[in-house]
NUFI-173412 format. One record per atom (N, C-alpha, C): residue number from 0; residue in one letter; atom name; x, y negated, z. Coordinates in steps of 0.1 Angstrom, whole numbers. Layout:
residues N
NUM:A:CA:X:Y:Z
...
This chain:
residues 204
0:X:N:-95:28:38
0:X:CA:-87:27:26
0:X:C:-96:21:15
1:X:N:-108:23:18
1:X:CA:-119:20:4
1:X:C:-118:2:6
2:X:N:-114:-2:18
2:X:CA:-118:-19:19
2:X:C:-103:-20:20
3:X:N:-94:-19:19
3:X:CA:-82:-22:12
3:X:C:-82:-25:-5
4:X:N:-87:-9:-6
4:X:CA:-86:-8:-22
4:X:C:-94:-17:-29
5:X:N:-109:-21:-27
5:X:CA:-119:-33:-33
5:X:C:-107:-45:-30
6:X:N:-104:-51:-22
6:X:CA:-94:-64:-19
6:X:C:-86:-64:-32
7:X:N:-83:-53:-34
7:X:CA:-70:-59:-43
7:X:C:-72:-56:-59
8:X:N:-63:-59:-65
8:X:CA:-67:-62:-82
8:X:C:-67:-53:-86
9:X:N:-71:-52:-101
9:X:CA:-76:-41:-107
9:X:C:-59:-37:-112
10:X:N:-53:-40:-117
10:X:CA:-42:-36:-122
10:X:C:-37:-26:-109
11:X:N:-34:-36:-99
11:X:CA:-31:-25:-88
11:X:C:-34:-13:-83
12:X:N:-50:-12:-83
12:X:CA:-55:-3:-82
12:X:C:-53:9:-90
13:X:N:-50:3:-105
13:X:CA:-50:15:-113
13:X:C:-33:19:-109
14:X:N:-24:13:-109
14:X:CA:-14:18:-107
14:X:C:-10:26:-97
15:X:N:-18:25:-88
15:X:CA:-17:34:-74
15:X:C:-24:47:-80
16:X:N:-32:48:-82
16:X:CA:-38:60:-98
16:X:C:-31:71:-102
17:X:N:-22:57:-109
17:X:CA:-12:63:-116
17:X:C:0:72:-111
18:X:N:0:70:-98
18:X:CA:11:75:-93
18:X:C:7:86:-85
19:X:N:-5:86:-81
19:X:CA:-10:99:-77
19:X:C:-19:108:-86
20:X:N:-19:106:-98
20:X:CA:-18:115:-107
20:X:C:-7:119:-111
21:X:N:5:112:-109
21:X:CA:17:114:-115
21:X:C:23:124:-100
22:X:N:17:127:-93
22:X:CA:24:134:-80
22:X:C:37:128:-71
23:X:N:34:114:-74
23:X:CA:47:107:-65
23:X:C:37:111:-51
24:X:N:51:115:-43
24:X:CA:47:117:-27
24:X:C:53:106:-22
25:X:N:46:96:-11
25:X:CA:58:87:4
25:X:C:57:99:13
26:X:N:69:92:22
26:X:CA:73:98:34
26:X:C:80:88:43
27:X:N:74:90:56
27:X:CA:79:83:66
27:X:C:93:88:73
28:X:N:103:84:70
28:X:CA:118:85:69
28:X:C:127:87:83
29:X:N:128:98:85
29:X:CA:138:102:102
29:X:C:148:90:98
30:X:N:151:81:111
30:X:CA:161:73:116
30:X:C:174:80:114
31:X:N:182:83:103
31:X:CA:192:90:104
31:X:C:204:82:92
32:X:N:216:87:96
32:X:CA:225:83:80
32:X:C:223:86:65
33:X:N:219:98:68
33:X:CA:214:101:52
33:X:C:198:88:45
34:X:N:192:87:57
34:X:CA:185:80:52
34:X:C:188:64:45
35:X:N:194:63:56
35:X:CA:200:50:51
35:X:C:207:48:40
36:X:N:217:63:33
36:X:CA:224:58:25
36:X:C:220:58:15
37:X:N:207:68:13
37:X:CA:200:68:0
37:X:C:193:58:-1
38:X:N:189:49:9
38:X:CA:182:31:7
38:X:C:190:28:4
39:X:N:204:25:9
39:X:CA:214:17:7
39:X:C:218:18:-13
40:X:N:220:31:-16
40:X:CA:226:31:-28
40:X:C:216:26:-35
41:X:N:199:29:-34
41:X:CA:192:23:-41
41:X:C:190:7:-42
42:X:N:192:6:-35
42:X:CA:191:-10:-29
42:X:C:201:-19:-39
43:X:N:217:-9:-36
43:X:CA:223:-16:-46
43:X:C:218:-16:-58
44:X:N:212:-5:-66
44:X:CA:213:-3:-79
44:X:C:197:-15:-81
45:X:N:194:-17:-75
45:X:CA:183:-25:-77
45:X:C:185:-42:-76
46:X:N:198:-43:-68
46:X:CA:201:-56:-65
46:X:C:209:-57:-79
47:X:N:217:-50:-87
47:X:CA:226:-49:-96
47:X:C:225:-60:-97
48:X:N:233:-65:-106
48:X:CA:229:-81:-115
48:X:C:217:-88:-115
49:X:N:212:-86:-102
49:X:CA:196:-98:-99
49:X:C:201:-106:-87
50:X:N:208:-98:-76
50:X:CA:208:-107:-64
50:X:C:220:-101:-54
51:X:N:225:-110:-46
51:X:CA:234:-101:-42
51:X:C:230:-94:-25
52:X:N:236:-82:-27
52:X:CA:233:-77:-11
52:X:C:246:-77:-2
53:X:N:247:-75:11
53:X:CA:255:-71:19
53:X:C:265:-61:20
54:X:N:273:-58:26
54:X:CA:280:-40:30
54:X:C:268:-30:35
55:X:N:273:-18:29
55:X:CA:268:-8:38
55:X:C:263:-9:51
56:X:N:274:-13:62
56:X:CA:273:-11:73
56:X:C:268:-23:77
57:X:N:266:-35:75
57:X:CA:253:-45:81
57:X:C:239:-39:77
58:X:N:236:-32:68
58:X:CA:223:-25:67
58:X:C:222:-13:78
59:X:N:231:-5:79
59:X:CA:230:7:87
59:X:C:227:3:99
60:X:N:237:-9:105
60:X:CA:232:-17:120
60:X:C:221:-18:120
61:X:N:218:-28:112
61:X:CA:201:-33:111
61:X:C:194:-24:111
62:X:N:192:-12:101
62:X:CA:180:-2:103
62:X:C:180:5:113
63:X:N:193:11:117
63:X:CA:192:19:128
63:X:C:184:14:140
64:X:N:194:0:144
64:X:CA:189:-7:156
64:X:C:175:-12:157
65:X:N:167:-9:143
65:X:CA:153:-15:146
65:X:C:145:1:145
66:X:N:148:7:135
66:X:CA:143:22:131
66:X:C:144:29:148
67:X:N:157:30:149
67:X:CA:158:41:166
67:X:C:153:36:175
68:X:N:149:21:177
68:X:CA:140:15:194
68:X:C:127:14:188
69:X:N:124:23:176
69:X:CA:109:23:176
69:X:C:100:9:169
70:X:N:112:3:168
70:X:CA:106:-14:162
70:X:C:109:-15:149
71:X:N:112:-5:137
71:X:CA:107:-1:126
71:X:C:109:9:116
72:X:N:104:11:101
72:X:CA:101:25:98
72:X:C:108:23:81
73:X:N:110:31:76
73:X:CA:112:31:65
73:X:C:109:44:55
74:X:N:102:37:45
74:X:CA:94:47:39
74:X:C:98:48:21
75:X:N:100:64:17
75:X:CA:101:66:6
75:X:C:96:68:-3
76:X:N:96:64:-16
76:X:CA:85:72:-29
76:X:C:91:81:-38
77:X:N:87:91:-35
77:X:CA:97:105:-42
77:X:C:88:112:-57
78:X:N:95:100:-65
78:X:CA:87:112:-80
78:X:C:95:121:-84
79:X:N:88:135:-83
79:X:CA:99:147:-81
79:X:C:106:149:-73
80:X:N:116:151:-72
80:X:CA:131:149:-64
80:X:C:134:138:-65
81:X:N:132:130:-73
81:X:CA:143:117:-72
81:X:C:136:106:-68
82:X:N:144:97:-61
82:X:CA:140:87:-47
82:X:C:134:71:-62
83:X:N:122:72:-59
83:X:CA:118:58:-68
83:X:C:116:47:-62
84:X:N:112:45:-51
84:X:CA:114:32:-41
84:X:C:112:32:-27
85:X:N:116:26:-23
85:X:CA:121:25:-6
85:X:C:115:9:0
86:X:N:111:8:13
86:X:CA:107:0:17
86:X:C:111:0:32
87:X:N:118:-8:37
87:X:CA:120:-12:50
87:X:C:114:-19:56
88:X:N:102:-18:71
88:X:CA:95:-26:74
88:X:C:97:-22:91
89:X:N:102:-40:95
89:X:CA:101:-43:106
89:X:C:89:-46:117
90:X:N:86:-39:129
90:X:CA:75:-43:139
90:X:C:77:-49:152
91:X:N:64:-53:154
91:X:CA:63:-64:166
91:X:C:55:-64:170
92:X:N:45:-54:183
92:X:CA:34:-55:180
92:X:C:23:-51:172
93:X:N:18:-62:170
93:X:CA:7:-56:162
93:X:C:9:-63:150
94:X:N:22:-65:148
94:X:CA:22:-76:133
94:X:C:34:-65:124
95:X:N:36:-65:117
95:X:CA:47:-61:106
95:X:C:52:-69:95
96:X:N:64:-67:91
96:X:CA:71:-75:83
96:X:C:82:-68:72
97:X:N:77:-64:62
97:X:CA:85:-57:50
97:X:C:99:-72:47
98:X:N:110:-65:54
98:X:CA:123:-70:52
98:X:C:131:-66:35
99:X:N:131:-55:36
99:X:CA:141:-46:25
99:X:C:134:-38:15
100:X:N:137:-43:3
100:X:CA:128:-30:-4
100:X:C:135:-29:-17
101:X:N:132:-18:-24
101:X:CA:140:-11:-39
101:X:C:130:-4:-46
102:X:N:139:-6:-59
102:X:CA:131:3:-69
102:X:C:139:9:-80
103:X:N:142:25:-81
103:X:CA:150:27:-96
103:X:C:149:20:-106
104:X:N:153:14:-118
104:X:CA:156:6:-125
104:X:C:148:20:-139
105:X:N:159:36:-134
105:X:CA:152:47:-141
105:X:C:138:51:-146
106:X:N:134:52:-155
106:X:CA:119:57:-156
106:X:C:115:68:-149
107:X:N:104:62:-141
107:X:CA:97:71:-136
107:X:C:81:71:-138
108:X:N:71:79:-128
108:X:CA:56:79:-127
108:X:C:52:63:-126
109:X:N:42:56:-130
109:X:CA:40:42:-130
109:X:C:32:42:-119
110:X:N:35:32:-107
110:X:CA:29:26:-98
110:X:C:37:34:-86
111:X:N:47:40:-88
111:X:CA:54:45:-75
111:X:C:55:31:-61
112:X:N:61:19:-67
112:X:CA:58:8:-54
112:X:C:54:4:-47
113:X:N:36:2:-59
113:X:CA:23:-1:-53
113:X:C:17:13:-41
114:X:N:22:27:-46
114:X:CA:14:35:-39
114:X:C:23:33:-28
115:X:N:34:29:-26
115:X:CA:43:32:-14
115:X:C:40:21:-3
116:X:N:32:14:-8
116:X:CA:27:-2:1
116:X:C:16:1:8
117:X:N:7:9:4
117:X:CA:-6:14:3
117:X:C:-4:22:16
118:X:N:8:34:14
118:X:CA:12:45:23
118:X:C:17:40:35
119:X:N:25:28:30
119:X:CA:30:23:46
119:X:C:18:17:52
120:X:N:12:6:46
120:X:CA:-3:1:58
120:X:C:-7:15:65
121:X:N:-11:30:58
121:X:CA:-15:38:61
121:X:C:-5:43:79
122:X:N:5:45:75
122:X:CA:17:42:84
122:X:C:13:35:95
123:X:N:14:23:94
123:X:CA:15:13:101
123:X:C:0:12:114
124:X:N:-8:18:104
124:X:CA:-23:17:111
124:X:C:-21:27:124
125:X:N:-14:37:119
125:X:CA:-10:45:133
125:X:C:-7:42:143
126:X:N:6:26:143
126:X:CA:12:25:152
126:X:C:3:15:161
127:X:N:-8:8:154
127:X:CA:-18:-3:164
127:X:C:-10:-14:153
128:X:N:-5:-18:141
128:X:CA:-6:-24:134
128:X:C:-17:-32:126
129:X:N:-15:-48:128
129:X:CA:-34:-46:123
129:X:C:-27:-61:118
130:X:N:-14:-62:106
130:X:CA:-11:-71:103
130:X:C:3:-76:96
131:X:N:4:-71:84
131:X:CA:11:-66:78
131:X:C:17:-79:63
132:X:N:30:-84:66
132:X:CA:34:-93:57
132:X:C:43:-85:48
133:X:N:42:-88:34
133:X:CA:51:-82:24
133:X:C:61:-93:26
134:X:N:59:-102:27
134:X:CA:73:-115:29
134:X:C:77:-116:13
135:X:N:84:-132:16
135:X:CA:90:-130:-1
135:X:C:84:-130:-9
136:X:N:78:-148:-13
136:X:CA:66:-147:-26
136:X:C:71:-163:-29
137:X:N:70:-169:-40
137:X:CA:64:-178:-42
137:X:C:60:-187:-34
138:X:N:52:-205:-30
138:X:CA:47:-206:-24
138:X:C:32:-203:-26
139:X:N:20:-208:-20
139:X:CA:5:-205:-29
139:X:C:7:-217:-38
140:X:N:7:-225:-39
140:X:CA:7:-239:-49
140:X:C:15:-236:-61
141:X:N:26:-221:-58
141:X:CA:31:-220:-75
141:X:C:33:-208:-78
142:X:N:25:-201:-68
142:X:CA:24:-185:-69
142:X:C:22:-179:-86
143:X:N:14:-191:-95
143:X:CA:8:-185:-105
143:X:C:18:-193:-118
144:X:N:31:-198:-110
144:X:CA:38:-206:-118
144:X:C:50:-194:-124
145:X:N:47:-193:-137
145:X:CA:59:-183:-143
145:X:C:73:-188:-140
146:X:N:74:-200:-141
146:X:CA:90:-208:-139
146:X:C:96:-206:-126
147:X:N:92:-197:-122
147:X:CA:95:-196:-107
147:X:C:103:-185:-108
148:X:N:113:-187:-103
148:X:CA:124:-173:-101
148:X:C:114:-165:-91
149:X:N:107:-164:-82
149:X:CA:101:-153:-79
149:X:C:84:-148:-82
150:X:N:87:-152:-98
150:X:CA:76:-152:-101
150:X:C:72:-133:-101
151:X:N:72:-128:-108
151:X:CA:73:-114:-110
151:X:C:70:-111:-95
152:X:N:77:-111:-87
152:X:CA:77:-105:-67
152:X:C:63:-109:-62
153:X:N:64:-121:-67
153:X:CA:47:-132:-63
153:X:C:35:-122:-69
154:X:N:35:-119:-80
154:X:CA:26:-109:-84
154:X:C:22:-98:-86
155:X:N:37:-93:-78
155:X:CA:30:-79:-73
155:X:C:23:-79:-63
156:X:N:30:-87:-52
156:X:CA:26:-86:-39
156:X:C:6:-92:-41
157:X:N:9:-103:-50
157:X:CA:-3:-111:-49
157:X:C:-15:-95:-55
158:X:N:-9:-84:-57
158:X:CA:-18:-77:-64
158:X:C:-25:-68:-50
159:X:N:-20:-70:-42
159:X:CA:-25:-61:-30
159:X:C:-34:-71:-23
160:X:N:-32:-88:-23
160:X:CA:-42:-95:-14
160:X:C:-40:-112:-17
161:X:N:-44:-116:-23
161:X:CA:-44:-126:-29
161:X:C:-43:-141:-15
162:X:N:-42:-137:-3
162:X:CA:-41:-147:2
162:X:C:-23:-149:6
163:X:N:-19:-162:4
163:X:CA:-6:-160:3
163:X:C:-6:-173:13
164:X:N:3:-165:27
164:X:CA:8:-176:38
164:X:C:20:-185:35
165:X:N:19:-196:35
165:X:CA:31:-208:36
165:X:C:38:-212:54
166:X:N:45:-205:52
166:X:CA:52:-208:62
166:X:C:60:-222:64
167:X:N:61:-230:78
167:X:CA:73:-241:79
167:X:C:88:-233:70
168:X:N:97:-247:66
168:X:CA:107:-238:58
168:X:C:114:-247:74
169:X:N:132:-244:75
169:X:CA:141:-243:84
169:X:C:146:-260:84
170:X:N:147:-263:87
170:X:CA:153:-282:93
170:X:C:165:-286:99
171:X:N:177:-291:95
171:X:CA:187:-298:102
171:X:C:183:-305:108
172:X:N:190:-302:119
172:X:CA:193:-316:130
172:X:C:206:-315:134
173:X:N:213:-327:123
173:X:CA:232:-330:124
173:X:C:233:-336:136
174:X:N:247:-332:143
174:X:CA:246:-339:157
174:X:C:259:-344:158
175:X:N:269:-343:139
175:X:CA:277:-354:138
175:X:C:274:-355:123
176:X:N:265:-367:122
176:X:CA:256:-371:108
176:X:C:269:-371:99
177:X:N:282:-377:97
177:X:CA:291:-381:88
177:X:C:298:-365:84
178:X:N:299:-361:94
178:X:CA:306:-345:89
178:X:C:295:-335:85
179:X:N:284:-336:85
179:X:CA:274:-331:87
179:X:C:272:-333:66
180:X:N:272:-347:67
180:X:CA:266:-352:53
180:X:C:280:-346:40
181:X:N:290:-345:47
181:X:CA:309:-340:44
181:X:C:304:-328:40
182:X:N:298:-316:47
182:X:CA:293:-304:48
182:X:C:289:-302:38
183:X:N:274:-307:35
183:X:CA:266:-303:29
183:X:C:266:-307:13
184:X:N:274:-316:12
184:X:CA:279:-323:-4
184:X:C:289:-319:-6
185:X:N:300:-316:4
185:X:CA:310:-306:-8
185:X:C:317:-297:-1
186:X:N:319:-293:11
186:X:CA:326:-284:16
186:X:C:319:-272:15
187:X:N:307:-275:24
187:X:CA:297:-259:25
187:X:C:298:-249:9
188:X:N:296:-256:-3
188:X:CA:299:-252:-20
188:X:C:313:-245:-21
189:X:N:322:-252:-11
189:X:CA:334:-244:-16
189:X:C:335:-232:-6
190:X:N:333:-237:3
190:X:CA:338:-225:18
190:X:C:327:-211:8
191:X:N:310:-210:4
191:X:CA:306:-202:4
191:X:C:308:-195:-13
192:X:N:316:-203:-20
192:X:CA:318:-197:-30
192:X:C:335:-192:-28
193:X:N:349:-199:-22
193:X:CA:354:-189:-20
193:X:C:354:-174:-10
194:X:N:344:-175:-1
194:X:CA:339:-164:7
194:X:C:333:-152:-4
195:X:N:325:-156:-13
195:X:CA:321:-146:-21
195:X:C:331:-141:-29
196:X:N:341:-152:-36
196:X:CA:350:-144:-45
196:X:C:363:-136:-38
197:X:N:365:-138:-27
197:X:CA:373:-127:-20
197:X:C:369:-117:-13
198:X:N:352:-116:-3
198:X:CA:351:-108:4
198:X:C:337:-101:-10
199:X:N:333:-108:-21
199:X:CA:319:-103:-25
199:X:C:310:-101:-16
200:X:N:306:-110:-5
200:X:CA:294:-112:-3
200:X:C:291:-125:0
201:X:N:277:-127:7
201:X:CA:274:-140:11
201:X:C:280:-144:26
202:X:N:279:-162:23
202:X:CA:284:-166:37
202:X:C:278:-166:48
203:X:N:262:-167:40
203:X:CA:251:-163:50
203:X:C:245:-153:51
């Protein structure tokens, strides 16, 4: 933990501090419905008016089916009684991948997130984990750019380890170029915005 804790920034550091002076506890979360629903409600109240999420029950699938075959964990930060952030992280091996995460919007102890990132590597080291992506940043080239809608995400995470992976991004290949080009300039716009305004969620 001490060569974790040197890696990462001082702000971070103190915030994790903060939150265990403040007596926030994590816990590694039974695979069950209750667990999910109290991610799930959090999750909404976190997505509120920032981004949109899915139903219930595409989360429940997903966690269960990765949570109950042992292929991943989900962990809570409890200041007092009341749930301050949640993190869902997928495994493979020796690699991990934080998919889902939340945070009360309510005041709580400062650094409840940071200490809950901290707890899950702790976590994770159990399982023969030796490689752990928060996912979800910025690229490195504009990590330190405020104009970036994921500027704020970029810098928390950038607070635990400053090396930030660029992944290949996803590539068409039309295999009827004219309907394909029909698609992408004006139908796909309408199909996925009337999908949201009737069902409220995404098409994707």
């Amino acid at each position: 933990e001490d060569e974790l804790l040197a890696r990462m920034k001082q702000k971070t550091r103190y915030n994790i501090r903060q939150a265990r002076k403040g007596g926030v506890v994590c816990r590694d979360m039974p695979a069950n419905d209750e667990t999910y629903e109290a991610f799930y409600q959090l999750f909404r109240a976190t997505a509120d008016g920032r981004f949109v999420i899915r139903p219930y029950e595409y989360y429940r699938k997903f966690w269960s089916a990765y949570c109950e075959s042992g292929h991943g964990i989900i962990m809570f930060a409890y200041d007092g009684d009341k749930l301050a952030s949640a993190d869902f992280v997928m495994i493979l091996g020796e690699k991990a991948s934080r998919k889902d995460a939340g945070s009360t919007r309510q005041k709580t102890t400062r650094g409840a997130p940071a200490l809950l990132v901290l707890e899950t590597i702790r976590v994770l080291k159990t399982r023969g984990v030796t490689d752990y992506d928060l996912c979800g940043a910025p690229e490195s080239s504009r990590i330190k750019d405020q104009t970036h809608p994921l500027y704020g995400v970029g810098q928390f995470k950038a607070g635990f380890s400053e090396e930030v992976t660029d992944y290949a991004g996803t590539y068409l290949l039309p295999i009827r170029p004219i309907a394909a080009k029909l698609w992408l300039r004006y139908v796909e716009k309408i199909v996925r915005a009337l999908h949201f305004r009737l069902k409220h969620q995404t098409w994707y």
